[in-house]
C-alpha positions, -999 to +999 in steps of 0.1 A: -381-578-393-349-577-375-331-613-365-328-620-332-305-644-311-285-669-333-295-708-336-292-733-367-321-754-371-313-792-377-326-822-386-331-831-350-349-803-341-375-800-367-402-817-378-395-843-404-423-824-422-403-795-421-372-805-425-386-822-460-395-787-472-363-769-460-345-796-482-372-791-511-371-750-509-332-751-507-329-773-534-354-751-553-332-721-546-299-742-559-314-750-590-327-712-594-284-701-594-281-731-618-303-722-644-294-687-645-325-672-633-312-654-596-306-619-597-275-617-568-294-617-533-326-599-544-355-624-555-367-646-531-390-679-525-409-689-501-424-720-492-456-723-459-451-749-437-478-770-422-506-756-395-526-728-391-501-703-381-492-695-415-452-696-408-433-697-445-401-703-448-377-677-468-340-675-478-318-655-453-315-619-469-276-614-481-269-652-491-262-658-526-284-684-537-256-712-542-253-709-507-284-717-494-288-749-474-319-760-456-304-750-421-300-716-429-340-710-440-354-685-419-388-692-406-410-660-404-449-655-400-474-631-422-458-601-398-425-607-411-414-617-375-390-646-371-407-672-349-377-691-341-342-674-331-319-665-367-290-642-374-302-636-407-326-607-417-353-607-445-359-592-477-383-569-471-400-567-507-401-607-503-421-606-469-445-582-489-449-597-519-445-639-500-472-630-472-495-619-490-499-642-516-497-667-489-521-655-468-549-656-501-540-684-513-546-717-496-530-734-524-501-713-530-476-731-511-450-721-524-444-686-538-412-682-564-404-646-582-377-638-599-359-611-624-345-628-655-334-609-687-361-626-706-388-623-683-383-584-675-385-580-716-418-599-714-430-578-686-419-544-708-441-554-734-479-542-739-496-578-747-473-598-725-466-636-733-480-645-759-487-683-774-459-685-797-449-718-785-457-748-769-444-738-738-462-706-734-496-722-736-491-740-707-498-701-697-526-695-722-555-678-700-536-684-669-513-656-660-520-622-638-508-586-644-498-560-624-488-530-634-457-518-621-462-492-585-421-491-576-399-515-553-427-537-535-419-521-498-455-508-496-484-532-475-509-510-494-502-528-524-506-563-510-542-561-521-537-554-556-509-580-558-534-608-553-561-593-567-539-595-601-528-627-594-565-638-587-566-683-591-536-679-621-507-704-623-486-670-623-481-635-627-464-609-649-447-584-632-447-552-656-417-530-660-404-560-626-401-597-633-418-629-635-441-652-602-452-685-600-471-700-576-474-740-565-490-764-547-455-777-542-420-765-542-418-785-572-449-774-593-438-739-581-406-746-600-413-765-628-435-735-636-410-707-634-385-727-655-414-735-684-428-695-680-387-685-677-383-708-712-415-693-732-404-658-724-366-663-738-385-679-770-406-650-774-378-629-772-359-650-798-389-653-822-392-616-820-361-609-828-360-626-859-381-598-876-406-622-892-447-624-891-450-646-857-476-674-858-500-680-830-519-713-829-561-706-832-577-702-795-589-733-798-555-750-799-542-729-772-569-737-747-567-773-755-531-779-751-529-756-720-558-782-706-537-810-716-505-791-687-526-785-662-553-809-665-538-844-667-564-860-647-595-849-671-618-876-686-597-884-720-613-888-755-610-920-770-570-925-783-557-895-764-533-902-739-523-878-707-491-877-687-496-868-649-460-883-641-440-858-659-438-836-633-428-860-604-398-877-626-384-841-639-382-831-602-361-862-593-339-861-619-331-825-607-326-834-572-300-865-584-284-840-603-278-816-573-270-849-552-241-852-575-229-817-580-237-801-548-254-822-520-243-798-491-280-781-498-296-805-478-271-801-448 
C-alpha cells in the first residue's frame, strides 16, 4: 500500500462515470467535516467504481477532510494497491475494513465509517441503539454488531466484519464507532447523518434521568418499513415519500456549491 509515481486525475482523463463519483465521494467527505462527524485524518469512505475489477475509490491518507477534492481520490483495488499512479498513501484500517465490505456486498457501493462522540457512547453500551426516536427506527432490526478485536489492521478479521454486518443498512462498532453502507454515495450518507442523529438523541434522552419510552414492536417495524421501503404496495390513505432522499442530497450539494465549490476541482 505504498504510492507510487505522482499524477492528478482530471476530468479529462477519467471516465465521466467516474469523475461523477469522485465529485459525489468528495462531496460526501466535505459534508462529513461540516457536520462535525470526522475524527482529523483517521475515518475513511470509500466509494467502488464501475466494472468487475472491484477498484474503490478512498481519501488520500494525511488530508484533512476539508481538503478533499475529487482529483486527489486515490483509486486502489481489494489488495490495497493503487491502480493508477498517486503520491498519496492509504489508511490501512480503511483498506481493511472498505475491501472487505466491498468485496461481499454487491450493493454496498459505498462504504462510510466514522468515530463521533455520540456514536462511540452508543457503541460502549450493552443494548446499543435503541428506538427512542423516530430517527432510530429507521435502524429498528437493521443494524450489525461487532464486538470490538483492536485497531482493524488485521485481514483475519475481514470475515467477521461482514459476517456482523450480514444484509444491515449499518453496523455498530463496539468500544469503535459507527458504518453505513449505500447503494449510493448519497443513501451511504443520508444514513450516517440519520444513525449519527439517533445516537446523539439517545444520548440526550439518557441523560435526562427519566423512564425512556420505546414505541411497541409493532410501531417500530412499521415506521422502519415506511424509511426503507417507499416503493411497497400502500394501504388505502397512506401516503409514501421515495423523493426525500434525492431533494435532501441536492440541497446539500447547493449548499457546498455556495460555500466551498473547489471539492469538485
Amino acid at each position: 500500500m505504498t504510492a507510487i509515481a505522482a499524477s492528478v486525475p482530471s476530468r479529462e482523463t477519467c471516465s465521466p462515470e467516474e469523475w461523477k463519483l469522485r465529485e459525489e465521494l468528495a462531496a460526501c467527505y466535505r459534508l462529513i467535516a461540516h457536520f462535525r462527524m470526522s475524527d482529523l485524518i483517521f475515518t475513511h469512505i470509500s466509494v467502488r467504481l464501475p466494472g468487475p475489477e472491484h477498484h474503490f475509490l478512498i481519501n488520500p491518507y494525511g488530508l484533512m477532510f476539508d481538503e478533499i477534492t475529487a482529483s486527489s481520490l486515490v483509486k486502489i483495488d481489494l489488495a490495497g494497491n493503487p491502480v493508477e499512479p498517486t503520491r498519496y498513501k492509504v489508511n490501512p484500517a480503511g483498506f481493511v475494513i472498505h475491501s472487505a465490505i466491498h468485496a461481499a456486498r454487491e450493493d454496498a457501493q459505498c462504504v462510510l465509517h466514522t468515530h463521533t462522540r455520540a456514536g462511540c457512547a452508543v457503541a460502549a453500551q450493552a443494548d446499543g441503539l435503541l428506538p427512542l426516536n423516530q430517527m432510530s427506527m429507521e435502524f429498528y432490526g437493521r443494524l450489525g454488531y461487532h464486538d470490538y478485536e483492536g485497531i482493524a489492521l488485521s485481514f483475519d478479521e475481514q470475515q467477521r466484519l461482514v459476517r456482523d454486518l450480514g444484509d444491515h443498512l449499518g453496523m455498530i462498532l463496539r468500544s469503535h464507532g459507527l458504518l453505513t453502507v449505500g447503494e449510493s454515495v448519497k443513501q451511504a450518507f443520508l444514513r450516517m447523518y440519520y444513525l449519527e442523529k439517533a445516537c446523539d438523541i439517545q444520548i440526550a434522552a439518557q441523560a435526562g434521568g427519566g423512564k425512556l419510552v420505546i414505541p411497541p414492536d409493532e410501531v417500530c417495524r412499521r415506521t422502519e418499513r415506511q424509511f426503507n421501503e417507499p416503493q411497497r404496495p400502500l394501504a388505502e390513505g397512506e401516503l409514501s415519500d421515495p423523493d426525500g432522499i434525492e431533494l435532501a442530497w441536492e440541497a446539500l450539494l447547493r449548499m457546498l456549491d455556495r460555500t466551498q465549490p473547489d471539492y469538485r476541482d
